[in-house]
C-alpha positions in Angstrom: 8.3 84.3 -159.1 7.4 86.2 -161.9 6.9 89.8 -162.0 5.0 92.2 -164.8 4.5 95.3 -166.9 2.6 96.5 -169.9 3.8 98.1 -172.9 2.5 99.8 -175.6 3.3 98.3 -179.6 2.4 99.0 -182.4 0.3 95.7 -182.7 -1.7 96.2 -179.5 -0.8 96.2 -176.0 1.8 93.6 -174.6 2.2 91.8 -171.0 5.9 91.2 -170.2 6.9 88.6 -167.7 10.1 88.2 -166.2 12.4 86.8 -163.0 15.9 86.7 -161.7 16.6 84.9 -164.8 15.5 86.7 -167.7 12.2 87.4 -169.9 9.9 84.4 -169.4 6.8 85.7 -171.5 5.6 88.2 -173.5 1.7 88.1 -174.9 -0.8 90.2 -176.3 -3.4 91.3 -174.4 -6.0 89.7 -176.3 -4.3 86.2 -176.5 -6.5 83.2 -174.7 -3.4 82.2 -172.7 -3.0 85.7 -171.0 -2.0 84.5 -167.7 -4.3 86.2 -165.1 -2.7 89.1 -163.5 -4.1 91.7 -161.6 -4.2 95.1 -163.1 -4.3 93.4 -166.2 -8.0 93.1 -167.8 -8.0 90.4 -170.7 -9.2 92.5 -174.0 -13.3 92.1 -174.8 -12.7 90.1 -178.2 -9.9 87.6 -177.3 -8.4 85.4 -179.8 -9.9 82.4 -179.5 -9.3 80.7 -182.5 -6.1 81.7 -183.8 -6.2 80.4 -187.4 -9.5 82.4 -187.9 -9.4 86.2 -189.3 -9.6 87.5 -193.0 -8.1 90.0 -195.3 -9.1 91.9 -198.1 -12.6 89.5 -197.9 -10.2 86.2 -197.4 -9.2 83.9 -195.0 -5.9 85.2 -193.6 -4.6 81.2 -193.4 -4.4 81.1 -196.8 -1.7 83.8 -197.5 1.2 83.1 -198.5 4.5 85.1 -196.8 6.4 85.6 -200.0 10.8 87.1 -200.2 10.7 89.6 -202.9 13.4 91.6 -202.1 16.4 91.6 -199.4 15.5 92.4 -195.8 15.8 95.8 -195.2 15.0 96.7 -198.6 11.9 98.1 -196.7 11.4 101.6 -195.1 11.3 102.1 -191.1 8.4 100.7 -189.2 7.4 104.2 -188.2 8.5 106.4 -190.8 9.3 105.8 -194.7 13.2 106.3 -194.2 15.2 103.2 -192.9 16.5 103.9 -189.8 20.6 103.2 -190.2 21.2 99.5 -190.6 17.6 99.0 -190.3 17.5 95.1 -191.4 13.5 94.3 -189.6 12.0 97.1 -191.8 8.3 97.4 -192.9 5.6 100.1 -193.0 2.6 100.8 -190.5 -0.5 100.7 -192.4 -2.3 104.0 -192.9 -3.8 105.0 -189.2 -1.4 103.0 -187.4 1.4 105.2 -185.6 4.1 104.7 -182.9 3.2 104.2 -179.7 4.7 106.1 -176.3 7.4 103.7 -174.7 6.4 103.3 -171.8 6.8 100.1 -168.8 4.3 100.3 -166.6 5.6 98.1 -163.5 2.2 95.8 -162.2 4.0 94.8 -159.0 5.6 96.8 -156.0 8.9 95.8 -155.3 9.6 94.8 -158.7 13.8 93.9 -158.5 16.3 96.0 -160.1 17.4 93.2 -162.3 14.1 92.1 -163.5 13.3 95.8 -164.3 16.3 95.9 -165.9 15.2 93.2 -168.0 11.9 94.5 -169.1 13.3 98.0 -169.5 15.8 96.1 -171.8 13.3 94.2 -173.9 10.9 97.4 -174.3 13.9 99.0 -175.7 15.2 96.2 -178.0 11.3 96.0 -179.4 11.4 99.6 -180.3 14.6 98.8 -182.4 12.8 96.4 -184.0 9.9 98.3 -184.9 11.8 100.9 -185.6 13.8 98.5 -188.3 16.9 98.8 -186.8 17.2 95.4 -184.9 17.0 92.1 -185.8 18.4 89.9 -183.2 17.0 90.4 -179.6 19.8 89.8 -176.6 17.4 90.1 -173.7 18.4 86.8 -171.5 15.4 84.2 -171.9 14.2 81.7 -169.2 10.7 80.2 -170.6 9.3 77.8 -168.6 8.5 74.7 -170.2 9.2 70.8 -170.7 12.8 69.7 -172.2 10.6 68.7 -175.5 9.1 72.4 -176.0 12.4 74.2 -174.8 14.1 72.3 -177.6 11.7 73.3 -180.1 11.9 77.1 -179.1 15.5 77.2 -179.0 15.4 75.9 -182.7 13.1 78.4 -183.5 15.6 81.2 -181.8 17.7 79.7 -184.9 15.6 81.0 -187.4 16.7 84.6 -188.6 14.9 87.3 -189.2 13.6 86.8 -193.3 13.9 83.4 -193.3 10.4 81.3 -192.8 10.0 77.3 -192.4 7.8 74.8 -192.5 7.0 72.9 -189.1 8.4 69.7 -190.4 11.5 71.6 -191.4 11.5 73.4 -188.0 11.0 69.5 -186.2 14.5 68.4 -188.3 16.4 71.8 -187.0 15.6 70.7 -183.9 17.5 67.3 -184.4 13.9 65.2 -185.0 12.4 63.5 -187.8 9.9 65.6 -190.2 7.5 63.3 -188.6 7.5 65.1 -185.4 5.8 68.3 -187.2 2.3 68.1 -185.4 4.1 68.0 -182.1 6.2 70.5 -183.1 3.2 72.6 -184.1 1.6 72.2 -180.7 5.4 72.9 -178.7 5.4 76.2 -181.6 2.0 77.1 -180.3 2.6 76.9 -176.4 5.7 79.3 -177.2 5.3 82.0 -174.0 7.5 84.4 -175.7 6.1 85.8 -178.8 8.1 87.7 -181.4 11.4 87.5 -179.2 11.0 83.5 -179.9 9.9 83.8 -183.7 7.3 81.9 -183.7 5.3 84.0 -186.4 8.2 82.6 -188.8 6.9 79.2 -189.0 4.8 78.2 -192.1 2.3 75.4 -192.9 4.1 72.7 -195.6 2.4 74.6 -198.6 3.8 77.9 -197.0 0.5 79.7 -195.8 0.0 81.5 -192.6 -1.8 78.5 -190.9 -2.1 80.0 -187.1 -0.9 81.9 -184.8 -1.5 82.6 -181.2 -1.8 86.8 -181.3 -4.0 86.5 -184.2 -2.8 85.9 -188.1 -3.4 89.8 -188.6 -0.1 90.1 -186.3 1.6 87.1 -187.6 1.2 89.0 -191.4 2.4 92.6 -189.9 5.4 90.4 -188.5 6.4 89.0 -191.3 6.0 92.0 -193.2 8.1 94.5 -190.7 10.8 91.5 -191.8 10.2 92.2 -195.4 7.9 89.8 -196.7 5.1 90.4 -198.9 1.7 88.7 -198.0 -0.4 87.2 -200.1 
């Protein structure tokens, strides 16, 4: 049985979901496969098409996520100083600041250990905005068939500033370039954003292409690890 909480990011609100296992989902609050909890009020303008949005008067899908410079060349997430070792670094944008931590349980009764968990993955996210983490150690238990969990544990493979393609992602996962468009579907059922990087996965020609929370997240991702988007 899973139980919840909300936290606060700097990218919106987040639902956590977790068991005697380990952390089975994490999800924006505006994503269109929210699961339906009760406390938890799906956000007015969800994300229903998640390779729409635009930038600067263009179609965010046709960015490109581009290494100029090492990670952790950038400052903190929060702050314009690196925090020590930071290696996940990147700026908020101008009005964007750091939210409160802060787990808010949804059920009574909620286990010690699965606390533990989610009090564990809200503070290995703050390292990570804060640009001082780039591998998360939270223990995992997604819930999916043997196909998709073989997909996401290639994509726990690919490091923070490094990006592939989805046929390149299909052969990491010991299948033939071939198998890209079910990759890209297994990529897209991912229940555990950021922690399982989905947001590092590229279309062939290296644009943004989609992404579940919303290509405005998918860019900020990618550019708290140091690329540039454009």
């Amino acid at each position: 049985m899973p139980f919840y909480a909300l936290i606060p990011s700097p990218l919106g609100p987040i639902l956590l979901a977790a068991d005697d296992a380990g952390l089975s989902g994490l999800y924006f609050t505006d994503q269109r496969d929210l699961p339906r909890v009760p406390g938890v009020q799906a956000a007015a303008d969800v994300v229903s098409d998640p390779s729409a949005g635009f930038r600067d008067g263009r179609a965010i899908r046709t960015f490109r996520a581009l290494r100029e410079q090492p990670a952790g060349a950038s400052g903190d997430l929060f702050t314009e100083k690196s925090a020590a070792g930071g290696k996940a670094a990147g700026r908020l944008a101008q009005g964007e600041s750091r939210p409160q931590a802060a787990l808010r349980l949804l059920q009574e009764g909620t286990p010690a250990g699965v606390q533990a968990v989610l009090e564990r993955t809200l503070r290995e996210l703050d390292e990570y905005w804060r640009g001082a983490r780039t591998v998360f150690e939270m223990p995992l238990a997604p819930q999916g068939t043997p196909f998709q969990k073989k997909v996401w544990l290639a994509l726990l493979e690919v490091p923070c500033g490094e990006t592939l393609s989805y046929g390149e992602l299909a052969e990491r996962a010991g299948l033939s370039a071939g198998h890209g468009r079910a990759v890209g579907t297994a990529v897209g059922s991912n229940p555990i954003s950021i922690i399982i990087p989905c947001h590092r996965i590229l279309a062939r020609n290296g644009t943004l292409n989609g992404y579940g929370g919303g290509l405005n997240r998918k860019a900020r991702l990618l550019e708290i690890e140091g690329f540039t988007i454009r």
